[in-house]
C-alpha positions as CSV (number, residue, x, y, z in Angstrom):
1,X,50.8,-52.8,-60.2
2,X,48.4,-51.6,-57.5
3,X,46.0,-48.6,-58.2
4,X,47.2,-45.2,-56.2
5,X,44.1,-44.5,-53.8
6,X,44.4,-41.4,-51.5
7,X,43.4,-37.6,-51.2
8,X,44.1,-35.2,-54.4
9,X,45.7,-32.1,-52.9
10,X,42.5,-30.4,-54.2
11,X,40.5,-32.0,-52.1
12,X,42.5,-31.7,-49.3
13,X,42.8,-27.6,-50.3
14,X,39.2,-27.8,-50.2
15,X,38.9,-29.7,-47.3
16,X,41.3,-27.4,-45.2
17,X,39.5,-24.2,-46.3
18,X,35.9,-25.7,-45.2
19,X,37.5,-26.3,-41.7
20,X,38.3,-23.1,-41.6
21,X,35.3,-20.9,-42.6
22,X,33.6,-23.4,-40.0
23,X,36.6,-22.3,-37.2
24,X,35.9,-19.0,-38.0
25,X,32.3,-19.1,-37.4
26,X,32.8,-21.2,-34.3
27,X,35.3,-18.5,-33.4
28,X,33.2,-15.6,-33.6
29,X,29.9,-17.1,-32.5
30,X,31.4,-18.7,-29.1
31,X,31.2,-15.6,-27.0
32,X,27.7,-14.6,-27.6
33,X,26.9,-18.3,-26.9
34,X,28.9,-18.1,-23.4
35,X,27.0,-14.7,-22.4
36,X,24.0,-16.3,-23.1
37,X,24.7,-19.5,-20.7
38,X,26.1,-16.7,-18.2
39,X,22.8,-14.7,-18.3
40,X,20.7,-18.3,-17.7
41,X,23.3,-18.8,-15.1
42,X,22.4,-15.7,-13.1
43,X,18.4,-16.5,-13.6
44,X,18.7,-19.9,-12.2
45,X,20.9,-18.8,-9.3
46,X,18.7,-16.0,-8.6
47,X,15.7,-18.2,-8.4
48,X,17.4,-20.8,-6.6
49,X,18.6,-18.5,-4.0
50,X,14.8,-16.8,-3.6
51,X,16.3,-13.2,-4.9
52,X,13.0,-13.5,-7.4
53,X,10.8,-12.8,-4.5
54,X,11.3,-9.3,-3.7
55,X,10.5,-5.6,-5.1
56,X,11.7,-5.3,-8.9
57,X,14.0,-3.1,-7.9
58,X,15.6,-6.0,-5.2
59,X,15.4,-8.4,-8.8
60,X,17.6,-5.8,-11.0
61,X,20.0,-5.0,-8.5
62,X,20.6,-8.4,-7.5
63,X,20.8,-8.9,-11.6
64,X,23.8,-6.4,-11.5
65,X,25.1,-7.8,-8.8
66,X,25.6,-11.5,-9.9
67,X,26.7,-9.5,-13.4
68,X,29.5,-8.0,-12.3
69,X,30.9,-11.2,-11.2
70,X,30.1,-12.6,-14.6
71,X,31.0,-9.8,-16.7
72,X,28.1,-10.1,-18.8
73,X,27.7,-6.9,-21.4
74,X,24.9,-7.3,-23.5
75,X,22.4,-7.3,-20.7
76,X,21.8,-5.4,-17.5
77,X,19.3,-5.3,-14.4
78,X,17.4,-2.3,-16.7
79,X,17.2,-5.0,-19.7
80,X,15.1,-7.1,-17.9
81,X,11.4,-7.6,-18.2
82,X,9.8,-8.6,-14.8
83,X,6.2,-10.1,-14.7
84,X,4.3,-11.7,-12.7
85,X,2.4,-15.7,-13.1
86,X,0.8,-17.4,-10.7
87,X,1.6,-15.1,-7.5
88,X,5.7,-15.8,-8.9
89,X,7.9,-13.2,-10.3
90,X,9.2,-14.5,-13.8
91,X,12.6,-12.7,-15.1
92,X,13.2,-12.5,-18.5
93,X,15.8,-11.3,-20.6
94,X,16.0,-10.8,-24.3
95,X,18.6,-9.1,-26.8
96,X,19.7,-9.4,-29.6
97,X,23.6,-9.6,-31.1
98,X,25.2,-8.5,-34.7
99,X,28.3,-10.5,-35.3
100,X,30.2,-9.5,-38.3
101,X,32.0,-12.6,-40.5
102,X,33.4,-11.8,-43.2
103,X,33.5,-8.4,-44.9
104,X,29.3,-7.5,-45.8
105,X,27.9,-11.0,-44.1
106,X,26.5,-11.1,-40.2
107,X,25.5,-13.4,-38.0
108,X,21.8,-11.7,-36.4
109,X,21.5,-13.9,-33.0
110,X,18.4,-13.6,-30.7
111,X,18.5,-14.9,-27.2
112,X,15.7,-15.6,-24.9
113,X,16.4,-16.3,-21.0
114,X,13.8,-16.4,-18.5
115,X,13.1,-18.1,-15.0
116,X,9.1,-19.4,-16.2
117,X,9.3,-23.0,-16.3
């Protein structure tokens, strides 16, 4: 007689519920994630196009601009810190986002996006 070799429905309980709590975090951390690529998206096209070279005023409202297409919420033209290096304007953004997970636990997320090289 052969010996029975396979997954105890334990394990596959266990398995199923780890898949899940990892879904869920995938779930609710996706979006902040896409914002974040949208913002660095709107940077690099606004450096690429030259819309860095004007008055900071010309830099936020082209920001808002190229947001409104993107729908970003977390960050607008007044969110951004404008500086100078080297005779270049460098745009950067940062912010911060609370995700809530489950009941009392949050996920605290930093984000950093700036046209300096």
């Amino acid at each position: 007689m052969r010996k029975q070799s396979g997954i105890t429905l334990t394990g596959a309980l266990l398995a199923m519920i780890a898949i899940a709590f990892i879904g869920l975090f995938g779930v609710k951390l996706v979006p902040s994630y896409i914002e974040y690529f949208a913002v660095k998206k709107i940077l690099s096209t606004m450096e690429a196009a030259g819309d860095t070279k004007g008055t900071v005023r010309d830099i936020r409202v082209s920001f808002d601009r190229r947001n409104s297409i993107e729908g970003v919420k977390e960050v607008k033209g007044d969110d951004l810190e404008i500086t100078k290096e080297g005779g270049e304007a460098v745009v950067t953004a940062m912010w911060s986002v609370k995700v809530p997970m489950i009941y009392n636990f949050s996920a605290c997320l930093d984000f950093v996006a700036t046209t300096a090289k």
